[in-house]
C-alpha positions as a printed NumPy array, in Angstrom:
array([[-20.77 , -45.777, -33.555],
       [-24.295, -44.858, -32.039],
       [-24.405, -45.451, -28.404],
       [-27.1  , -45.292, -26.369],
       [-27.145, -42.865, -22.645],
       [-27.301, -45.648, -20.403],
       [-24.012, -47.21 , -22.542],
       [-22.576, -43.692, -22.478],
       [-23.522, -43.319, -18.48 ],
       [-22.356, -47.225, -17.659],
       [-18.714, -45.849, -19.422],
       [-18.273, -42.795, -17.869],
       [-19.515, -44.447, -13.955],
       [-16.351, -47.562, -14.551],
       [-13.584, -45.199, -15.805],
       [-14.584, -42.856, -12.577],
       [-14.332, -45.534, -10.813],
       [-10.868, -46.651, -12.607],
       [ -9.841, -43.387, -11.77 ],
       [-10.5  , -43.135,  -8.143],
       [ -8.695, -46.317,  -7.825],
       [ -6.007, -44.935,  -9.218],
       [ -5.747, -42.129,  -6.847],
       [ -6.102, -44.244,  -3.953],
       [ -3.206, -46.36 ,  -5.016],
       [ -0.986, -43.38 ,  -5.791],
       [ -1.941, -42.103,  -1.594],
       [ -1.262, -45.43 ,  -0.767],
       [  2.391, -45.445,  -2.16 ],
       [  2.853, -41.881,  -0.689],
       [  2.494, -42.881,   2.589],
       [  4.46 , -45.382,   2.174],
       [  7.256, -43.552,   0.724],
       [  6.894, -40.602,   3.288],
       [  7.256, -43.223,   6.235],
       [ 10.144, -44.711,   4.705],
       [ 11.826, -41.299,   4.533],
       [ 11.083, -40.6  ,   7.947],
       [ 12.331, -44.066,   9.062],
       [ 15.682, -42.909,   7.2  ],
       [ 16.27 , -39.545,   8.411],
       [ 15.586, -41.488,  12.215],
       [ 18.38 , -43.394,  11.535],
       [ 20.893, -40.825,   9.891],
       [ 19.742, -38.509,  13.166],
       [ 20.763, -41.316,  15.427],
       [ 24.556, -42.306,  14.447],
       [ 27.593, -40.801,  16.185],
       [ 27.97 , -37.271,  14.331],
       [ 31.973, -38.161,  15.042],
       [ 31.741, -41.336,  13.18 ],
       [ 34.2  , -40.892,  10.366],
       [ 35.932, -37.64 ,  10.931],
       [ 39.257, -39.27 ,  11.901],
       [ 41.274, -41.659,   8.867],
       [ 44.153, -43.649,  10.547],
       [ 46.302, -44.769,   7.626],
       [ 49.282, -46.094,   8.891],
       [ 49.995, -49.518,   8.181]])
């Protein structure tokens, strides 16, 4: 396969692009997860730390 520069340079310039896409994507859905875990820990933070310690099992 002969291919000229400019091919070679049109190639490399879209899969950099591709790539940064990519990236931005993967930040994206890292934010997204690390505000979700924050949201969590919020809510685990906020319940009664006494909730559950006592088991009444008499019927």
């Amino acid at each position: 396969m002969d291919m000229s520069i400019a091919a070679l340079s049109v190639d490399m310039s879209a899969a950099k692009v591709q790539q940064e896409l990519g990236i931005s994507v993967l930040k994206i859905a890292m934010e997204a997860d690390t505000s979700a875990a924050e949201e969590a820990l919020e809510v685990v933070e906020s319940l009664d730390p006494a909730l559950g310690n006592n088991l009444d099992i008499t019927a």
